[in-house]
C-alpha positions as CSV (number, residue, x, y, z in Angstrom):
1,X,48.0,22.1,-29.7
2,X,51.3,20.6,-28.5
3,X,54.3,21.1,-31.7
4,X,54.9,17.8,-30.6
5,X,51.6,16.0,-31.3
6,X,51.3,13.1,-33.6
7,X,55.1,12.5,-33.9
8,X,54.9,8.9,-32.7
9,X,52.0,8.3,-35.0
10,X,54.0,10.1,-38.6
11,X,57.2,8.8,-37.6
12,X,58.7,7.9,-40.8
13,X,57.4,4.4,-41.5
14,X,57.8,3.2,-45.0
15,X,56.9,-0.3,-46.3
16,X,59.5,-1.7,-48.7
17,X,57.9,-3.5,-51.4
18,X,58.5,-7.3,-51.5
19,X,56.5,-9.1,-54.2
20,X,55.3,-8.0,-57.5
21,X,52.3,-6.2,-56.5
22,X,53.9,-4.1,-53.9
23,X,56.6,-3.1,-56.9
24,X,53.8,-1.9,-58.8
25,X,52.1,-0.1,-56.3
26,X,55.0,1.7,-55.2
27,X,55.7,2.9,-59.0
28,X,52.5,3.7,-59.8
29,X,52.5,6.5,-55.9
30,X,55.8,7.7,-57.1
31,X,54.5,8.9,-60.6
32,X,52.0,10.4,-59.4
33,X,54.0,12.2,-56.8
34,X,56.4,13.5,-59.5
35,X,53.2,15.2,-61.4
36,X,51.9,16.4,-57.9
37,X,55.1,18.2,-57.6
38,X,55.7,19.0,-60.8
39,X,52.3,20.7,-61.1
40,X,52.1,22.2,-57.7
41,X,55.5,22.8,-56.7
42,X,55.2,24.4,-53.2
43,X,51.7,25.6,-53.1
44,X,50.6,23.1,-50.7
45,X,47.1,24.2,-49.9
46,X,46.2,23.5,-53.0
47,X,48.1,20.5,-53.6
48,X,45.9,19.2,-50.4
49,X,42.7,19.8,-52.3
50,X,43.3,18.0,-55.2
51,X,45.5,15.0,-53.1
52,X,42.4,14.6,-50.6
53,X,40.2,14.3,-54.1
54,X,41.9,11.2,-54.9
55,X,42.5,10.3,-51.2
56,X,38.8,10.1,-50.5
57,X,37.5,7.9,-53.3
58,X,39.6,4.4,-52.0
59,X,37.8,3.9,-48.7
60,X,34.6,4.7,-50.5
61,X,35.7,2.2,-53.0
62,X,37.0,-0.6,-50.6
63,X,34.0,-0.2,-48.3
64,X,31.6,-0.7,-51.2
65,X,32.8,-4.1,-52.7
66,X,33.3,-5.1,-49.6
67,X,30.1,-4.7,-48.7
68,X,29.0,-6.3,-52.1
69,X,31.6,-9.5,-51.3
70,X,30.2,-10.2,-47.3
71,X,26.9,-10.5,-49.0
72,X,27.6,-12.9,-51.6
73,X,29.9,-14.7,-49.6
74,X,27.3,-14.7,-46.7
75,X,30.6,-13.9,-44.2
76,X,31.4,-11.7,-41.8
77,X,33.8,-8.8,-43.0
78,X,35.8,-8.3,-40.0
79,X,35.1,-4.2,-39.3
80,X,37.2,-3.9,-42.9
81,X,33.5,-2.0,-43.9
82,X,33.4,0.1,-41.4
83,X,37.0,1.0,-41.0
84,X,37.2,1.8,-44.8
85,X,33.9,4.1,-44.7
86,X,35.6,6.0,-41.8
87,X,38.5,6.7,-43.8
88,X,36.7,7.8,-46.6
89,X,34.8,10.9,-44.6
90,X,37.9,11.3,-43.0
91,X,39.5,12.1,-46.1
92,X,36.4,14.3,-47.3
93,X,36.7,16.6,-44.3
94,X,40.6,17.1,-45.2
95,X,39.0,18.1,-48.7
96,X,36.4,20.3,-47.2
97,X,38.9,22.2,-44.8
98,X,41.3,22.6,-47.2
99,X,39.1,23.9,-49.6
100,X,38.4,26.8,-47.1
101,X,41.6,27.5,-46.9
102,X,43.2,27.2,-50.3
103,X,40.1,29.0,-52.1
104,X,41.0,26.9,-55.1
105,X,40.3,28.5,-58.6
106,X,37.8,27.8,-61.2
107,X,41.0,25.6,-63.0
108,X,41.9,24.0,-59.9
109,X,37.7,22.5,-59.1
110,X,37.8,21.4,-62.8
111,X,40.7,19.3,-62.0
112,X,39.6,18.0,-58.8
113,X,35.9,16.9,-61.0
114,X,38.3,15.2,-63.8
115,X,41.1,13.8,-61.4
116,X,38.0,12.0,-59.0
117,X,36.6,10.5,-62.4
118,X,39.8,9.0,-63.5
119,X,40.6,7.8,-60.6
120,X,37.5,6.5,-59.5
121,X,37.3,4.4,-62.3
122,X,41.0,3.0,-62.1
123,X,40.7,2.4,-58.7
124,X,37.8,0.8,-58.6
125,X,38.8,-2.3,-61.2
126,X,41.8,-2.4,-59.9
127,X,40.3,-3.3,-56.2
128,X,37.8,-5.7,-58.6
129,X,40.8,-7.6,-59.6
130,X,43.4,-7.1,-56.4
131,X,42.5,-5.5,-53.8
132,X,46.0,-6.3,-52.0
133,X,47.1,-4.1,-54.7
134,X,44.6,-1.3,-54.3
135,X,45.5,-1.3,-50.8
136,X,49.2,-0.9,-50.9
137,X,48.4,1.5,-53.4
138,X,46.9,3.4,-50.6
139,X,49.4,3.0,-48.3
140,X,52.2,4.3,-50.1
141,X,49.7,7.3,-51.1
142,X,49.9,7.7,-47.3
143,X,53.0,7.7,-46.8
144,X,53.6,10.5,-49.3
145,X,50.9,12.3,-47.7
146,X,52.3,12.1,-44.3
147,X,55.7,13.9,-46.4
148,X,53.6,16.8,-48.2
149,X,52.2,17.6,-45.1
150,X,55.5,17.5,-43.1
151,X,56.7,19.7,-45.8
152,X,53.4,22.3,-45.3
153,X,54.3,22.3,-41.6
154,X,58.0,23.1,-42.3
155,X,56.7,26.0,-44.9
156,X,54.3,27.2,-42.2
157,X,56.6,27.7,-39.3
158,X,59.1,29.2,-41.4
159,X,57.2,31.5,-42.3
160,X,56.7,30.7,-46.5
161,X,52.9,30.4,-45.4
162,X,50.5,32.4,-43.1
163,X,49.5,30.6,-40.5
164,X,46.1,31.7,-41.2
165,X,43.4,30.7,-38.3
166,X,41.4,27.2,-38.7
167,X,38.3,27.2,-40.5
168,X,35.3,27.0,-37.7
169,X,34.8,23.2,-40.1
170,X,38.2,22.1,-38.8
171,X,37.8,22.6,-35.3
172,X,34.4,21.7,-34.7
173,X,35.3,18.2,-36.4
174,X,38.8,17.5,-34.6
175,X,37.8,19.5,-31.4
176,X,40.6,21.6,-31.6
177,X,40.8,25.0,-29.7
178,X,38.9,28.1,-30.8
179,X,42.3,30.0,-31.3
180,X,43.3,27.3,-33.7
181,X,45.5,27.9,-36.9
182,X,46.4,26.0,-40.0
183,X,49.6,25.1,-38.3
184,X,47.5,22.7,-35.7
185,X,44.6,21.9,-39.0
186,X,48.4,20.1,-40.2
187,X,49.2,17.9,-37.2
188,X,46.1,16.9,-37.2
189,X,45.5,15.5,-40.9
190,X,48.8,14.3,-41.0
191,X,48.2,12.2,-38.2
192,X,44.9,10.9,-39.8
193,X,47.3,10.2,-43.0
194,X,49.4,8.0,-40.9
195,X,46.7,6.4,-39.4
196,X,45.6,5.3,-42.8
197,X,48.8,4.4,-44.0
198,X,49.3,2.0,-41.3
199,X,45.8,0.5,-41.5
200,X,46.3,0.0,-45.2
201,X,49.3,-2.0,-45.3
202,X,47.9,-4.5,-42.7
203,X,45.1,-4.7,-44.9
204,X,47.5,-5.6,-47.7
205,X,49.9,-7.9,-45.3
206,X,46.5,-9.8,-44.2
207,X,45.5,-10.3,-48.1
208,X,49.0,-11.2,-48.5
209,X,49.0,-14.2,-45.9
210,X,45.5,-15.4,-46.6
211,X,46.7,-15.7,-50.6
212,X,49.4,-17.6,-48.8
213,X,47.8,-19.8,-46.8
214,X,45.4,-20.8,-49.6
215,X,48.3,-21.1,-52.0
216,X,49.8,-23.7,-49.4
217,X,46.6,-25.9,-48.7
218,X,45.7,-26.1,-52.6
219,X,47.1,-29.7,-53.1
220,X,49.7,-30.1,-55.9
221,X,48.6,-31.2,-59.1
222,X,50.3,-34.7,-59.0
223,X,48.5,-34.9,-55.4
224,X,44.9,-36.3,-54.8
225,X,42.7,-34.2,-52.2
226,X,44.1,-36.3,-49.1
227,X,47.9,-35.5,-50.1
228,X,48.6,-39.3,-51.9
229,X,49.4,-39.6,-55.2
230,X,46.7,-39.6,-57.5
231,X,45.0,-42.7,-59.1
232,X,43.1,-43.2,-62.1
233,X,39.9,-43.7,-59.6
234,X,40.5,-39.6,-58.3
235,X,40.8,-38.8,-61.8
């Protein structure tokens, strides 16, 4: 594979956080980024199994109560269902490949079990309640994925990491060639990590405007439902 593939696509390209929610967001990636490497340090292989743990578990997530929201609202959901469900295996094949590779211990499973539950969970009320949040959430998750695994690539080709061959898993799934290593596994998923980055902010930008738009055609509260002021007969 080409040294040179994906750099369009994992150019940096981080959002800066406007309103509240994005704040929030933001905070909440950058904790977790500081236990990440805290905990892991520069033993990215298995940092990427227990990061694809949690990354799997929003599309999964996002597809389901959207799903659950088309049919109650009897609407069409705009291929958010879809799109969301793709990411999710996406991010389960990262998991899968990586696992091969990292041969993470009986420890390191445990966590991945308890990090999914917690998360799960959090994640899921917190799309319940705002999903522009969830999804920013997401995308900043992306963008500090699209970081570890420039930082993987730079350990690999300097030679901190083997640059072992690709599991048969990773290049039957992203067709890469038979001679494949874990250099090209790398540009690969990072360039499915930007891919979702970029698709989750828009999600979060399109929430944003249609909270807009709503907040601007909900008349004021001294206004009756045509825009004139209201009488006692619309009260």
């Amino acid at each position: 594979m080409n040294s040179n593939s994906g750099v369009a696509l994992t150019a940096p390209n981080h959002r800066k956080p406007q309103t509240l929610s994005d704040k929030i967001a933001f905070a909440f990636v950058k904790a977790l980024r500081c236990v990440a490497d805290r905990f892991f340090a520069r033993r990215y292989g298995h940092r990427a199994v227990v990061l694809e743990t949690v990354a799997a578990v929003p599309g999964m997530v996002g597809g389901l109560l959207q799903h659950l929201s088309a049919l109650r609202r009897i609407r069409d959901d705009h291929g958010w269902i879809r799109t969301l469900l793709d990411e999710a295996e996406n991010e389960r094949m990262h998991l899968m490949t990586f696992i091969e590779i990292a041969k993470p211990s009986r420890f390191e499973r445990w966590l991945v079990m308890a990090t999914q539950f917690v998360f799960y969970n959090a994640y899921f009320f917190l799309y319940l309640f705002s999903p522009r949040t969830a999804h920013r959430v997401v995308g900043y998750f992306e963008e500090e994925a699209v970081v570890s695994y420039t930082q993987y690539l730079a350990e690999v080709d300097a030679g901190r990491h083997e640059n072992v061959p690709a599991p048969q898993l990773a290049i039957d799934y992203w067709q890469l060639p038979e001679d494949a290593r874990l250099r090209d596994v790398i540009i690969a998923v990072r360039a499915d990590e930007a891919g979702h980055r970029d698709v989750n902010h828009e999600f979060a930008d399109q929430l944003n405007r249609r909270r807009n738009d709503n907040a601007e055609q909900r008349p004021s509260p001294e206004l009756g439902a045509s825009g004139n002021t209201l009488t006692e007969a619309d009260a």
